[in-house]
TILO-690485 format. One record per residue: x, y, z of N, C-alpha, C, O in turn. Coordinates in Angstrom, 3 decimals, padded with zeros to 6 digits, m for minus. Example, Ala and Ser with C-alpha at 12.3 -4.5 7.8 and 13.67 -1.06 7.14 Angstrom:
2
<<013.190; m005.690; 007.800>; <012.300; m004.500; 007.800>; <013.200; m003.300; 007.800>; <014.236; m003.319; 008.465>>
<<012.850; m002.250; 007.080>; <013.670; m001.060; 007.140>; <012.900; 000.030; 007.870>; <013.409; 001.138; 008.039>>
END
This chain:
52
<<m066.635; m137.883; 149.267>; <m066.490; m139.206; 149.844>; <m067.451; m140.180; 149.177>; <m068.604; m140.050; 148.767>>
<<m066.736; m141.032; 149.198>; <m067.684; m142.522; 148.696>; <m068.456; m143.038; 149.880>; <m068.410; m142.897; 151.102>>
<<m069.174; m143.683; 149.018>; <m069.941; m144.674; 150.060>; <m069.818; m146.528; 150.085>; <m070.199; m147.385; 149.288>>
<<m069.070; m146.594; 151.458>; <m068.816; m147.863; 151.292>; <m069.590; m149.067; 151.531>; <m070.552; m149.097; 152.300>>
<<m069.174; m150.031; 150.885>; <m070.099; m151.413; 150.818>; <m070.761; m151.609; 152.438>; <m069.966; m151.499; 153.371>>
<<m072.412; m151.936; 152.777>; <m072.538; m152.130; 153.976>; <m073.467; m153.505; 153.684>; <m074.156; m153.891; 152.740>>
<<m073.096; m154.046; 155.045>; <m073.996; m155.306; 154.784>; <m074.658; m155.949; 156.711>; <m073.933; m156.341; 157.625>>
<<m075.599; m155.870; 156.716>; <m076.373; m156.413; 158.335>; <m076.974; m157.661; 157.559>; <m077.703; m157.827; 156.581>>
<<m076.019; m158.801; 158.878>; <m075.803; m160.220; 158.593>; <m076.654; m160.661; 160.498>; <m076.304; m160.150; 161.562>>
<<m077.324; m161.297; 160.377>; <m078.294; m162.091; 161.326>; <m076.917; m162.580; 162.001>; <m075.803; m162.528; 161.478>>
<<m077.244; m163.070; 163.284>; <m076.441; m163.446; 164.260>; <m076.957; m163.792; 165.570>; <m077.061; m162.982; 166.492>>
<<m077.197; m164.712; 165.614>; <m078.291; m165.636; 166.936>; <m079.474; m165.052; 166.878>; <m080.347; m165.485; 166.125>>
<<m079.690; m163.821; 167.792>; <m080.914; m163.233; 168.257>; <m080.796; m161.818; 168.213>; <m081.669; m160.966; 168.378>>
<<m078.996; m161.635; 167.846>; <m078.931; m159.924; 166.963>; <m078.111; m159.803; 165.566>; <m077.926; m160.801; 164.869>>
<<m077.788; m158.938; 165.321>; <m077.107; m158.545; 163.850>; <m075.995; m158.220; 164.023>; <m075.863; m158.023; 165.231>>
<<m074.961; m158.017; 163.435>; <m073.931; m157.500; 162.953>; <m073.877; m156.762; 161.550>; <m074.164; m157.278; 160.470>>
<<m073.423; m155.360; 161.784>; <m073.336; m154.289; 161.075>; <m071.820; m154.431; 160.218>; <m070.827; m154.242; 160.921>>
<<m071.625; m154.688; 159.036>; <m070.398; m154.819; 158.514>; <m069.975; m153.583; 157.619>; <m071.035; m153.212; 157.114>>
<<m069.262; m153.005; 157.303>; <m068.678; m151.966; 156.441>; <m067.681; m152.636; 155.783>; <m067.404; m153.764; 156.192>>
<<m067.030; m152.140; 154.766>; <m065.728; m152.417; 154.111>; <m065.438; m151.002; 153.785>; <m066.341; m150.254; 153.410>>
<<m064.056; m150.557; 153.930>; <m063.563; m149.669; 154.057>; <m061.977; m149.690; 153.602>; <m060.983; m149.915; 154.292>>
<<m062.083; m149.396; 152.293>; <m061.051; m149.680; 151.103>; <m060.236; m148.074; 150.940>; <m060.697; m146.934; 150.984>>
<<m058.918; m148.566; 150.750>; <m058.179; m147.346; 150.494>; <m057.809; m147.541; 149.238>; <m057.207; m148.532; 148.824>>
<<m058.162; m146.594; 148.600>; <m058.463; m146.358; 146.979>; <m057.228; m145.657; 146.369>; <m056.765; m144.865; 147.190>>
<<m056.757; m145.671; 145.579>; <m054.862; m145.517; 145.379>; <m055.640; m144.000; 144.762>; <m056.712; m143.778; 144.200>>
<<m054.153; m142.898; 145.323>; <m054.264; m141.577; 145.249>; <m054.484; m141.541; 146.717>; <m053.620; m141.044; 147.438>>
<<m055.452; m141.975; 147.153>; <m056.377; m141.520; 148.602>; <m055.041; m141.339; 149.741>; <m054.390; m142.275; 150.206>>
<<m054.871; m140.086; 149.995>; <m053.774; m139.744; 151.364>; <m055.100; m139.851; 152.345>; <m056.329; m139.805; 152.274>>
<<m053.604; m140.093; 153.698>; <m054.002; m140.167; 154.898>; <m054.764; m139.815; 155.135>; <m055.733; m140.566; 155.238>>
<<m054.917; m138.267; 155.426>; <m055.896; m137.343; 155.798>; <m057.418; m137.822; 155.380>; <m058.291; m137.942; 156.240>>
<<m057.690; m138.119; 153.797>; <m059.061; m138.635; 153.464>; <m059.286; m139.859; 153.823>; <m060.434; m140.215; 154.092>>
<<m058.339; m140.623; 153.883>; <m058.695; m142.496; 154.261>; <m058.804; m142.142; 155.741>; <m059.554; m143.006; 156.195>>
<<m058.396; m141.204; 156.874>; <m059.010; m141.174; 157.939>; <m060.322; m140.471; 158.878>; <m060.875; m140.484; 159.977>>
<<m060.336; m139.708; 157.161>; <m062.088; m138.993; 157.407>; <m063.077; m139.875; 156.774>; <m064.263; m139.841; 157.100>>
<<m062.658; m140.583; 155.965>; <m063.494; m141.511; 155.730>; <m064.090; m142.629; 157.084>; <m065.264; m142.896; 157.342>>
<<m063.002; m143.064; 157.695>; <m062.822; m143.990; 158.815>; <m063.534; m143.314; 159.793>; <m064.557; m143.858; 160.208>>
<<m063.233; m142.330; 160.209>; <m064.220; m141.144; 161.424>; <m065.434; m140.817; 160.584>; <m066.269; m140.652; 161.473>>
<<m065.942; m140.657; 159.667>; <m067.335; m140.662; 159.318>; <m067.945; m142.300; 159.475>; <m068.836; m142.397; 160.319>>
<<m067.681; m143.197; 158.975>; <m068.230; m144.679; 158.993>; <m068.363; m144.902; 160.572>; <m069.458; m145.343; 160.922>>
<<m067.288; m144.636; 161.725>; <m067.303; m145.089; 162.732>; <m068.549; m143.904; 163.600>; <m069.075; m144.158; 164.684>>
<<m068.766; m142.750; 162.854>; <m069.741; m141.426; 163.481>; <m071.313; m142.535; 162.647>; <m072.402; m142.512; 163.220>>
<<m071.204; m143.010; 161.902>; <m072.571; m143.536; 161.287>; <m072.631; m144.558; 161.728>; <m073.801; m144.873; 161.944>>
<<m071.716; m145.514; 162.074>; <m072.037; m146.890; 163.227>; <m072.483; m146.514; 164.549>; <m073.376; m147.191; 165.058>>
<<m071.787; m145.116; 165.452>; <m072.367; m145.068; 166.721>; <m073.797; m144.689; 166.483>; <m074.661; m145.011; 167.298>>
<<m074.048; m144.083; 165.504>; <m075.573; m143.389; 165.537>; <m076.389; m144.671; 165.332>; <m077.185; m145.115; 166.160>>
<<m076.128; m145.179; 164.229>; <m076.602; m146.568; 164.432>; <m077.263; m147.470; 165.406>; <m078.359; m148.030; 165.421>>
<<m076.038; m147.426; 166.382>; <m076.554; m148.062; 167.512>; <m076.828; m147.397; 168.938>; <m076.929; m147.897; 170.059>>
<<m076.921; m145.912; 168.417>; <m078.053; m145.413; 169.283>; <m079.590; m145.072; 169.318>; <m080.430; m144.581; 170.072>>
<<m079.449; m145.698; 167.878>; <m081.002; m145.591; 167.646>; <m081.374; m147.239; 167.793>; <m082.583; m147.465; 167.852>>
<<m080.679; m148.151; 167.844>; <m081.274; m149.166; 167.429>; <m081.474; m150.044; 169.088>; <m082.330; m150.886; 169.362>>
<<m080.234; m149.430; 170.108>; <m080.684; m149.469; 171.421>; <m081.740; m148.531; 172.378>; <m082.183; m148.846; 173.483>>
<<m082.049; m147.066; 171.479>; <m082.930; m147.068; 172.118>; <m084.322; m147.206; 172.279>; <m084.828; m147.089; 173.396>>
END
């Protein structure tokens, strides 16, 4: 797996966490949706560390 573009952009008095998450020609289902379930498993962790 690749690693996709990330970018934390300021936003009043918190951030926003952005990903881009590109389907790359060849790439079947199966990998463009483990890709998608890993990014979305590294955003919740994210913001369980950053709330607690």
């Amino acid at each position: 797996m690749s690693s996709p573009p990330m970018r934390v952009l300021a936003h009043d008095a918190s951030s926003h966490a952005v990903i881009a998450l590109f389907r790359l020609p060849g790439m079947d289902d199966a990998l463009f949706q483990a890709e998608a379930s890993q990014i979305l498993s590294d955003l919740l962790e994210l913001r369980r560390r950053l709330e607690s």
